[in-house]
N, C-alpha and C positions, 0 to 999 in steps of 0.2 A: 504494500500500500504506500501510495506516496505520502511525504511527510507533511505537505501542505491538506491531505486527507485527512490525517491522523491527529492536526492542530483542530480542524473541523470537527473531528468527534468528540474531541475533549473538549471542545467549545458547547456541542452539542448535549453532553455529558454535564456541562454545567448549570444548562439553560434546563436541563430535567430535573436536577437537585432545587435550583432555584424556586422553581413549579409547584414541586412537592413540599416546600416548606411553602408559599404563597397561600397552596389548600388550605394547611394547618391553620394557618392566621385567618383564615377567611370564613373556618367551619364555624366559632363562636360568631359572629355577625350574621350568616344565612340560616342556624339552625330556626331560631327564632319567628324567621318568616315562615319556615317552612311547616313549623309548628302550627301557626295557622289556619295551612289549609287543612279542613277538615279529612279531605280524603287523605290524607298522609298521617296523619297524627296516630294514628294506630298502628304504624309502621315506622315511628319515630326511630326505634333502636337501630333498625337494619339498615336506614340509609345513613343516621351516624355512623354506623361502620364502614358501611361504601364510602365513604367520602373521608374516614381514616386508612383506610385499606390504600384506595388508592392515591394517599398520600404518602403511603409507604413505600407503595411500587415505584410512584415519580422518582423520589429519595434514591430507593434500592437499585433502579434502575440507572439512573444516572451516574450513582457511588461506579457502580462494575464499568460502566462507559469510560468514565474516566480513569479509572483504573487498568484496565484494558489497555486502553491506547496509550496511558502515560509509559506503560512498560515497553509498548510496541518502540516509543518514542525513545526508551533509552537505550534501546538496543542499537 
């Protein structure tokens, strides 16, 4: 892979960690609304976890991206 690639992914690797921490700050501000709506409210739990879940994945995701390529990078 080229190395102007490899900057690109670790760039992109970053812009997913950034993401997934963004979720995290943004669940206490949306839950609230979402409580709401009535059709949701009885499925309160599940979507706080979807929306911690995949603020995990962004994080987790991103972590091995950059990780990844930063090795590729030192080679």
């Amino acid at each position: 892979m080229a190395k102007n690639n490899i900057n690109i992914q670790i760039v992109w690797g970053v812009v997913l960690v950034l993401a997934g921490i963004g979720v995290f700050f943004r669940i206490p501000q949306v839950m609230p609304k979402i409580q709401k709506i009535e059709h949701f409210s009885s499925a309160i739990f599940l979507i706080r976890f979807c929306f911690y879940f995949l603020g995990v994945l962004l994080i987790g995701g991103g972590a091995k991206k950059i990780y990844d390529n930063y090795q590729k990078n030192k080679n």
